[in-house]
C-alpha positions in Angstrom: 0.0 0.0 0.0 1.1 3.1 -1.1 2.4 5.9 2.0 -0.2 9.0 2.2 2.1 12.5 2.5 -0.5 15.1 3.7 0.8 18.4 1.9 -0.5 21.1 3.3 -0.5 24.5 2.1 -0.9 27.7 5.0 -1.6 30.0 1.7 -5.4 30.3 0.9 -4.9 30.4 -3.1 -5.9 26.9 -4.4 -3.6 27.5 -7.6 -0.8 27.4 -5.0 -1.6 24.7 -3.6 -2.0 22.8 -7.0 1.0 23.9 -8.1 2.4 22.4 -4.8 1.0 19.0 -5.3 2.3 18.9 -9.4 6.2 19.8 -7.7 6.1 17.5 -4.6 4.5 14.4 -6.6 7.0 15.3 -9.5 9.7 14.8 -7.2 8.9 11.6 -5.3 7.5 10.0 -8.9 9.8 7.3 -8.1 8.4 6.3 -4.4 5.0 4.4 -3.5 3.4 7.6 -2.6 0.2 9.1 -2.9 0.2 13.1 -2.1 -3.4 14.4 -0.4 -3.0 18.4 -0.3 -5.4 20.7 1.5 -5.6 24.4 1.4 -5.8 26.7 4.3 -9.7 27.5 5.4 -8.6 31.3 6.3 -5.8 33.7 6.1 -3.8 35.6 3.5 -3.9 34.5 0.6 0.2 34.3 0.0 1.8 35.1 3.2 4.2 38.0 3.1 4.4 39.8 6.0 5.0 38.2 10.3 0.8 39.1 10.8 0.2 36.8 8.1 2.9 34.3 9.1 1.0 34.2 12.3 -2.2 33.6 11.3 -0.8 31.1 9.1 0.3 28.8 12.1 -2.8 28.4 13.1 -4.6 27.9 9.7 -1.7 24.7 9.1 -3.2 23.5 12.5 -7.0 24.0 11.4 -6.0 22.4 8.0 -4.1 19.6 9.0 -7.2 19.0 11.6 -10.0 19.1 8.8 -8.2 16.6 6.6 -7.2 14.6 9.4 -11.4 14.2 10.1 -11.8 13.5 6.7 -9.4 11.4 5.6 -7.7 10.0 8.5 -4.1 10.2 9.9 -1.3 10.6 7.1 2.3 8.7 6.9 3.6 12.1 6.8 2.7 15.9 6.8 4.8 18.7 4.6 3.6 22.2 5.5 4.0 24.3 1.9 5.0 27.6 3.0 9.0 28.7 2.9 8.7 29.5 6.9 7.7 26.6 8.0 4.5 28.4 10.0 2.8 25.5 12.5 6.0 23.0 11.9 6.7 22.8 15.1 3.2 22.8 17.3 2.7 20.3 15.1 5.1 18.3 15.8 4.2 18.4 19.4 1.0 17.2 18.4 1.2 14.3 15.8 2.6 10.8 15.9 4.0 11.1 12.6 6.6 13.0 11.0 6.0 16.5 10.1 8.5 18.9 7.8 8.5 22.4 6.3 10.0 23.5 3.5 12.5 26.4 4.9 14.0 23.7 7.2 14.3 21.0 4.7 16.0 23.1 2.1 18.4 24.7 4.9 19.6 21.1 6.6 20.3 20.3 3.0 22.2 23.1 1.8 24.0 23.1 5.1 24.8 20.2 4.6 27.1 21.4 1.5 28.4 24.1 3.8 27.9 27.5 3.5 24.5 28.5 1.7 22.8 31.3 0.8 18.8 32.1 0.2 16.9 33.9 -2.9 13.0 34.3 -2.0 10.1 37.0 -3.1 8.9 39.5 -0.5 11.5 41.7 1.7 9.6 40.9 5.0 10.6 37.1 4.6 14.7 38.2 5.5 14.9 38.9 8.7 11.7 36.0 9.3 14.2 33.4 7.2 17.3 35.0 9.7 15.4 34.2 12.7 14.5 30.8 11.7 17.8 29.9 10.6 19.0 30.6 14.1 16.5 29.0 15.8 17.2 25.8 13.9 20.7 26.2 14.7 21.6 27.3 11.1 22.3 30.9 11.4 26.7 30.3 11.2 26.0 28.1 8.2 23.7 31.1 6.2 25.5 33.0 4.4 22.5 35.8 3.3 18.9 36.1 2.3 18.2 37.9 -1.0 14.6 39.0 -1.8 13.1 40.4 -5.1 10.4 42.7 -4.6 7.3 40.7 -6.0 5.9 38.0 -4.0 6.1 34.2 -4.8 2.4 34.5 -5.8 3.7 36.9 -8.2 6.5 35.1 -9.2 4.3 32.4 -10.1 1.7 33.9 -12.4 4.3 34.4 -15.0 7.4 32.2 -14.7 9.7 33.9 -17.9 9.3 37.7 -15.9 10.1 35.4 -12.6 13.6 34.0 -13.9 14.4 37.2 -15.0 13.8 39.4 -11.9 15.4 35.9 -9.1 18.4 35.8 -12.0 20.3 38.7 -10.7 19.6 37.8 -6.8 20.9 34.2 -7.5 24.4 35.6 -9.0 24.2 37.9 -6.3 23.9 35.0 -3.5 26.2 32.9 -5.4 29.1 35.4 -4.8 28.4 35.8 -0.7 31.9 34.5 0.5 32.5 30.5 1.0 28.9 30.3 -0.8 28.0 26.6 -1.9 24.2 26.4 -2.7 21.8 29.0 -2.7 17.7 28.2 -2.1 15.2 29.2 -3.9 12.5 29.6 -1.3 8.7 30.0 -1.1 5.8 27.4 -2.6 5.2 30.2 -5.3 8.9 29.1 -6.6 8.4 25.6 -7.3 10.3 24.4 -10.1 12.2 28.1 -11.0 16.0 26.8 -9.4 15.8 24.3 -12.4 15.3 27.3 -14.8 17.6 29.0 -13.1 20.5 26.2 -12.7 22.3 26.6 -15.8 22.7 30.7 -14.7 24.4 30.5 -11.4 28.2 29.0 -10.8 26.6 27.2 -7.7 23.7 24.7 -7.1 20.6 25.9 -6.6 17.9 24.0 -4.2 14.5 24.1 -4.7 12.5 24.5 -0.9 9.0 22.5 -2.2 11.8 19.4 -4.1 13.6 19.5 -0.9 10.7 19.4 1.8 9.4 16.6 -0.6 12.4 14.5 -0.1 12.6 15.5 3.4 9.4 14.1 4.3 9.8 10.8 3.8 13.2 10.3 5.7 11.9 12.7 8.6 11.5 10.7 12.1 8.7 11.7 14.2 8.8 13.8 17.3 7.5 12.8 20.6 4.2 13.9 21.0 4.0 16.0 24.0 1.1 15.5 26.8 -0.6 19.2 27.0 -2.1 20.9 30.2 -3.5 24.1 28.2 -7.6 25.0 28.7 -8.3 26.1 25.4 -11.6 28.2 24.3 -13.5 28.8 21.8 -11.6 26.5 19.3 -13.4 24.8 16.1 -14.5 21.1 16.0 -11.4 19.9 14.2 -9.0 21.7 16.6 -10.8 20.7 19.9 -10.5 17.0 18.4 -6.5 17.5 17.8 -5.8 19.5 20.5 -7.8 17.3 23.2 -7.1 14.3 21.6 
C-alpha cells in the first residue's frame, strides 16, 4: 500500500496549492506515494508579512485538523510555505513525522556548507534570519536575497520570474565560501531548475527539498498538553484534546 504525505498549504490560493502538489509528486515519482493536499480555510492569501505568518500557524493546525477528520491520519505531513509556520506545534501534536520547507531546504544546503537564500517578498529576510537561528543554522547562512514581487507573483508568469530571481541568485552565489543557494517560497516551485544553468553554484528548490525530506523525517515525541483552550473549532478541539 502506497504511504499517504498530507501536503499542506498555509496560503489560501488553491492554484498554490495545485502547483504544490504537481512539484512534490513530480519529485517523489519514483516512491510508492500518494500526495493528499489541503488548502488553508482562512488567512492571506500568499503570506508575506509576520501578521500573516501568524495567522498562518494556526490555519496549518485548522488544515491539517479538517483533513485529518476527513481522511484519517497521514504517513507524513509537509507544510508548503517557505517558513515553516505550524511546523513545530505540530510536531508536538502528531505521531507522525512532520517537515517544512524552509527547514528542509536549509539542513540540505547546510549540509554542502555555507548557503545562501533567494525568495520574493523583503519581509521574509529577517523571518528566514530568525528561523535559521533557531534551527541552529544561522553560522552556516551566508544571506537572504529577496526580489520585490511576491512568490504568488513570481508564479503567475514564470519567464518575468527567472528574469527578476536571476540577478539575486548571481548575487547569493558570490556571498563568500557560498555553496548552494535556495530558492524559497511554494510560489517558486520548479524556478531553481530554470535558473540552474545561470548560477556558478547549485541551486535547491524548498518544495523538491521538503518533498524528499518528508519521507526520511522521524517523528517527534508527541507532547502530553495541560492548556484550557476556548473557543476552538470542531477539528481543533479534536486534535488538541485528543
Amino acid at each position: 500500500m502506497p504511504r499517504r504525505l498530507l501536503l499542506v498549504n498555509p496560503n489560501t490560493s488553491a492554484p498554490v496549492t495545485a502547483r504544490l502538489a504537481q512539484h512534490v509528486q513530480a519529485a517523489l515519482r519514483d516512491e510508492d506515494v500518494t500526495v493528499q493536499a489541503c488548502t488553508a480555510r482562512f488567512g492571506a492569501e500568499y503570506i508575506s508579512s509576520e501578521a500573516s505568518y501568524a495567522v498562518a500557524a494556526h490555519a496549518t493546525l485548522d488544515a491539517y485538523a479538517a483533513a485529518v477528520g476527513i481522511d484519517g491520519r497521514p504517513d507524513a505531513v509537509l507544510v508548503g510555505c517557505f517558513g515553516d509556520p505550524g511546523v513545530f506545534a505540530l510536531r508536538e501534536l502528531c505521531p507522525h513525522p512532520v517537515t517544512g520547507l524552509a527547514e528542509a531546504a536549509m539542513r540540505e544546503a547546510a549540509a554542502l556548507g555555507r548557503f545562501a537564500i533567494v525568495t520574493g517578498g523583503a519581509a521574509w529576510a529577517p523571518m528566514l534570519r530568525r528561523l535559521a537561528y533557531g534551527l541552529g543554522l544561522h553560522e552556516a547562512l551566508a544571506g537572504v536575497h529577496t526580489v520585490a514581487a511576491s512568490g504568488l507573483q513570481l508564479s503567475s508568469d514564470l519567464d518575468a520570474a527567472r528574469a527578476a530571481l536571476r540577478p539575486a541568485c548571481l548575487a547569493a552565489a558570490q556571498g563568500e565560501g557560498v555553496r548552494s543557494v535556495i530558492v524559497g517560497g511554494a510560489g517558486l516551485a520548479g524556478l531553481a531548475a530554470r535558473l540552474a544553468g545561470d548560477v556558478p553554484v547549485p541551486l535547491i528548490d524548498s518544495v523538491e527539498a521538503g518533498a524528499r525530506q518528508a519521507l526520511r523525517a522521524a517523528p517527534a515525541a508527541v507532547a502530553a498538553s495541560a492548556v484550557r483552550w476556548q473557543g476552538l473549532s470542531a477539528p481543533l478541539q479534536q486534535l488538541l484534546l485528543g
